[in-house]
Residue, then its C-alpha position, 0 to 999 in steps of 0.5 A: x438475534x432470534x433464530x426461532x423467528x422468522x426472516x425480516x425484510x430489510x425495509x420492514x424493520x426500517x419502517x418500524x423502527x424509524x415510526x417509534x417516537x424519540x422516547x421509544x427508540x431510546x428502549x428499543x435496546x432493552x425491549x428487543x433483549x426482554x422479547x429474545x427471552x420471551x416464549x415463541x411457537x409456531x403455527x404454520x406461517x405463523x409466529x406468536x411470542x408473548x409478550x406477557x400473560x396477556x399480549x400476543x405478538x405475531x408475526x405472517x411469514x407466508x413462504x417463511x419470510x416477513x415481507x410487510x410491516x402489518x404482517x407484524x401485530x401486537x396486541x397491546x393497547x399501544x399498537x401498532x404505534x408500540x415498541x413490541x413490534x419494533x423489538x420483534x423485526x430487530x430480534x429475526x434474523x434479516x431476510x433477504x430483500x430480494x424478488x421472488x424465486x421464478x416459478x420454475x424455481x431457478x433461484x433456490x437460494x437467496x443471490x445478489x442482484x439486478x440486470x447490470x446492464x439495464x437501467x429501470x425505465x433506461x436504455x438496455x446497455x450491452x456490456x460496456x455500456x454502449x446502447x444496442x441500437x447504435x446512434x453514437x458512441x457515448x462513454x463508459x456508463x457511470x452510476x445514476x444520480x440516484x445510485x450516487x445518492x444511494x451508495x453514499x447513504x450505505x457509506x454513511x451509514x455502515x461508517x456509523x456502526x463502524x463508529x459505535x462499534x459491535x457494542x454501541x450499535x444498537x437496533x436503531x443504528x442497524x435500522x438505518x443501515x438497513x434502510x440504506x441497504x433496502x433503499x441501495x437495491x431499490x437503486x439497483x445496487x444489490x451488491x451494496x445491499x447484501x453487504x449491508x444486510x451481512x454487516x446487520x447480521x454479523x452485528x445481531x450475532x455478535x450483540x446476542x452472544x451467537x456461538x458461531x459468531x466471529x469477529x473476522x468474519x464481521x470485520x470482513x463483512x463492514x470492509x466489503x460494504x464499506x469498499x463498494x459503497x466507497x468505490x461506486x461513485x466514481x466507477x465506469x463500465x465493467x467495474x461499474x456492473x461488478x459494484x452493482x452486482x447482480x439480483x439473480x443469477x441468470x442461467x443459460x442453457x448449457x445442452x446435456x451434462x454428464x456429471x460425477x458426485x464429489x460430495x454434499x455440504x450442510x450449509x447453516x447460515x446466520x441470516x436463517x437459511x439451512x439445507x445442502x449443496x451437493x458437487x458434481x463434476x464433469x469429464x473436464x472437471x468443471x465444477x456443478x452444485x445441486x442446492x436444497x437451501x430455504x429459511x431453517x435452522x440446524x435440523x433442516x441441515x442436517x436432514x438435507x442429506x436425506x432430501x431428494x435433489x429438486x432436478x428433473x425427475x430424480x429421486x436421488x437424495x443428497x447424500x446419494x448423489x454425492x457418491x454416484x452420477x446425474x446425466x441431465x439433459x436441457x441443463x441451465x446453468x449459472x454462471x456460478x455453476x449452480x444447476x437450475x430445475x426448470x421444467x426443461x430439465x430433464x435428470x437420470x441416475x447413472x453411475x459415480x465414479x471414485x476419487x482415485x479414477x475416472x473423470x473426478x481423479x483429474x480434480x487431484x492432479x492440479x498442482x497445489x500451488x495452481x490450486x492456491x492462486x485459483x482460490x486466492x484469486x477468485x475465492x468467495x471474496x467476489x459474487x459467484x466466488x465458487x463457480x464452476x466456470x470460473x475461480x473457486x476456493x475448493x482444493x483437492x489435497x492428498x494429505x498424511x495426518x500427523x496430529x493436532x494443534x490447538x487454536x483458539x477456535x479449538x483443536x486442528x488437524x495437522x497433516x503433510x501435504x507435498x511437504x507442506x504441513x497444514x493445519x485442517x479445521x473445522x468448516x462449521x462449529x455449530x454443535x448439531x452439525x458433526x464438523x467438530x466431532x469427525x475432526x477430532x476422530x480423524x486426528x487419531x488416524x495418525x500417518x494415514x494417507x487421506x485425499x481430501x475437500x477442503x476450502x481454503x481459509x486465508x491467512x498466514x499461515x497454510x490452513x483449509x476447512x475440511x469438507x470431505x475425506x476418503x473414510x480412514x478405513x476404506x479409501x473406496x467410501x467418502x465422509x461428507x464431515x458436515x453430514x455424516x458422522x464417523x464412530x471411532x470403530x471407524x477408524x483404523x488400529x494399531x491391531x487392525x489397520x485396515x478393516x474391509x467392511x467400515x461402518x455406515x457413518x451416518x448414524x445421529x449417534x454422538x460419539x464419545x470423542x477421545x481427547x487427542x494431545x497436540x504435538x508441537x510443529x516447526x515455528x516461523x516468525x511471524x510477519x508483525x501485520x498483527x499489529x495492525x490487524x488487531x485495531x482493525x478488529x478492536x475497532x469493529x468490536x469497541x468503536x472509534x473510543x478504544x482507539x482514541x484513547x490516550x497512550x493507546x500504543x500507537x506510536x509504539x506498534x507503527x514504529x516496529x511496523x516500520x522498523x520491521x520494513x512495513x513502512x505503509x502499514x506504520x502510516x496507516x495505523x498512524x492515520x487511523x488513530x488519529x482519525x479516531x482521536x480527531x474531535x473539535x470543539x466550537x468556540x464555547x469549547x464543546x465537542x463536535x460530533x466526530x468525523x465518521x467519514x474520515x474515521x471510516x475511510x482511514x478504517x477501510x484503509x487499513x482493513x484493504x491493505x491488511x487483506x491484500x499483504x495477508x493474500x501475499x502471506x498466504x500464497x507464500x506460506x503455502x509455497x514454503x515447505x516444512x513450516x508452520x506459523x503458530 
């Protein structure tokens, strides 16, 4: 994947792909990895790479999004039944296929949805399915012939990537589901067409070598969309509206808001959106964000800070209402929390208040334990995960920094939090934004005391990805760690403890980071779900065939599984491999094409359960003091 290049719509690279010839789709492959190495410049909302000395390709992106197949033009003497436009569509990052942002401007970053409780060309429904205007009482609503037919095309769809794997999935492979995700949110099921449209992304990411690619991650992507797809058919009522999701985020007016900064957070995703999202909170410490989030890449990120926040008439950047107040008044609100700048709304600075008083202190005293099971319960894993309303995984943690451990990822902060040691870890690795470098200079601030944000990361074991932390030296400053960036005169010494006047850490200035060593932590054993974990993985990376091999250790892991007294973890690994093992022959003694349903709901099986006993793991590490699972 090509982050120079403009986001794609879903359907536009469908369409270029599914015109090629047999022949063609056969080098697309190659094609889109010769056209990754090729110059691209910019112009405006136009994107030209050459193809060679002589051939331009163009991409129109006008509002930076490639919406139309002849918006993509190629100059060689094929066009446009060519293969460099194909290339080009497969080599961008996947767009989000989705209306149009309301004029006034309520919808600043991509969300997932249609009405869920209105058919095109039906009936308005309310929200469990009864007609408004009376006349019988029909049952719970089910899904339309067409989101049947739909749902199922995703299925299939994403069961095949599942098939073939990271490394087999190739750019007619993603094309289809791609097709299946545009065709899904023409149905009305945009949240079946976000999923596909991750598991795309995740797989261009991880074919491209991308840095931020992480195979969990990927493996959580083609579990959610398999899930959805699996379970749409067959869902009523109000399970059948959360399955379809929803377009847009709806705001409702929610009258006059007195909110206090917490802190701003770069966001840089795969799919080519970059920008901030800053939190606020009220005297109830409900939770509100500010978002600045539009295609870009690492540079707009990390200058959002700097940005004026799109509300009212405000002049406040990010990084200033982090740290100080917003009354609006004729405030709209999503159900996520997330404030709308509508022409209605009006915004004045007014006064912050600290993290040790006042109405954001509030935020600290919830108990941890209370924190975990919100997070647990209504984390990022559903829409609207962080929403100010509702659950979200943020926690607000007084913690003692004790050292570093180190992982695979890289190094991580362990601190003490209520006798629990934790492990802090960094929310993003790209090397343009600060996360790793502020992690680092804040693990040599050994037995400080810190209050902290930070997003919980589930597992096994008690780990968060720090966001913000009070400033070692002054606990009156904050560092927002994906934005500002910490010196090491920042910190506190052994001579000086506590300087009264810390240095701004917000200079572009890279620090030298001292290398800290790792200091060993209390061991638990661990739960053996890694046996079956680990072929969840393999398989999104390597495909059915590395599971279908002979002696591939199956026999051997479900038995410990069982003997260590996970019975149906030792069934369901069980039955994946003989899923992927299971091709018959005809009676010439062929193979027939493989059983990809059966393999993908054995998969999908193994990856739900693996999930939910990794939910119960993770409640419970958080509730043992003293221990650390490494």
């Amino acid at each position: 994947m090509n982050p120079d290049l403009p986001p794609v719509a879903p359907s536009v690279t469908a369409d270029l792909v599914g015109a090629l010839s047999p022949r063609l789709r056969k080098r697309l492959d190659a094609g889109v990895a010769k056209l990754a190495a090729r110059p691209v410049v910019r112009e405006g909302d136009t994107v030209r790479i050459a193809v060679d000395d002589d051939t331009d390709l163009t991409l129109h992106a006008p509002g930076g999004t490639v919406t139309g197949a002849d918006a993509v033009r190629c100059g060689c003497l094929l066009a446009p039944d060519c293969l460099h436009r194909a290339a080009a569509a497969s080599a961008a990052p996947v767009a989000e296929d989705g209306p149009a942002a309301a004029p006034d401007d309520e919808a600043d970053a991509p969300q997932y949805a249609a009405d869920p409780t209105r058919e095109k060309g039906g009936t308005p429904q309310d929200d469990g399915g009864t007609p408004r205007d009376g006349g019988g009482t029909p049952g719970p609503e089910t899904v339309t012939p067409a989101q049947h037919t739909a749902a199922r095309a995703v299925f299939d769809a994403a069961a095949a990537v599942l098939d073939a794997g990271t490394d087999g999935a190739g750019a007619v492979v993603q094309a289809e589901l791609l097709r299946a995700a545009h065709s899904a949110r023409l149905a009305g099921l945009p949240r079946a067409s976000a999923a596909a449209v991750a598991v795309v992304t995740g797989v261009r990411a991880a074919r491209s070598a991308d840095p931020a690619y992480r195979l969990a991650d990927l493996a959580d992507a083609v579990r959610d969309v398999l899930a959805v797809a699996h379970r749409l058919p067959a869902a009523t009522g109000a399970d059948l509206a959360e399955l379809r999701g929803t377009a847009r985020q709806p705001y409702r007016p929610d009258g006059s808001l007195r909110l206090y900064g917490l802190f701003s957070e770069a966001v840089l995703t795969a799919t080519g959106y970059a920008g901030a999202v800053t939190w606020t909170a009220d005297a109830d410490g409900r939770l509100y964000t500010v978002s600045d989030v539009a295609p870009g890449g690492p540079g707009r990120a990390t200058g959002a800070a700097d940005r004026a926040v799109r509300i009212g008439d405000t002049a406040l950047t990010h990084r200033e209402l982090s740290r100080a107040g917003l009354a609006v008044s004729g405030a709209t609100v999503s159900p996520t929390g997330r404030l709308g700048a509508g022409a209605g709304v009006r915004a004045v600075r007014a006064s912050g208040a600290s993290w040790h008083d006042g109405p954001t202190a509030r935020l600290w005293k919830v108990p941890v334990a209370e924190q975990i099971a919100r997070a647990l319960s209504g984390g990022r894993g559903g829409q609207g995960g962080r929403g100010a309303h509702g659950g979200h995984d943020l926690l607000f943690l007084d913690v003692t920094v004790t050292g570093t451990v180190r992982e695979a990822t890289g190094d991580c902060v362990l601190a003490v939090c209520e006798g629990l040691t934790l492990r802090l870890a960094a929310a993003h690795d790209d090397p343009a934004l600060p996360h790793r470098d502020n992690l680092r200079l804040l693990s040599a601030a050994r037995g400080g005391r810190l209050r902290i944000v930070a997003r919980l990361a589930p597992g096994p074991l008690p780990r968060a990805l720090l966001l913000a932390a009070e400033h070692p030296a002054d606990p009156a400053a904050r560092v927002d760690l994906g934005l500002d960036r910490l010196q090491h005169a920042d910190l506190p010494t052994p001579t000086d403890p506590a300087p009264t006047t810390p240095r701004t850490p917000t200079t572009p200035t890279v620090p030298a980071v001292p290398a800290f060593p790792a200091v060993p932590v209390p061991v638990v054993d661990e739960a053996p779900l890694h046996l079956l974990r680990r072929r969840v993985h393999q398989t999104v990376s390597g495909g059915r065939r590395v599971l279908a091999f002979p002696g591939s250790g199956a026999g051997g892991d479900s038995g410990r599984l069982r003997r260590l007294g996970l019975a149906t973890a030792g069934d369901l690994l069980d039955e994946l491999h003989a899923a992927a093992a299971d091709r018959s022959r005809d009676a010439f003694g062929r193979l027939l094409p493989a059983d990809t349903d059966r393999f993908a709901r054995a998969w999908l099986a193994s990856a739900v359960y693996t999930r939910e006993v990794e939910r119960a793991l993770c409640a419970g590490a958080w509730s043992s003091p003293g221990a650390v699972v490494v």
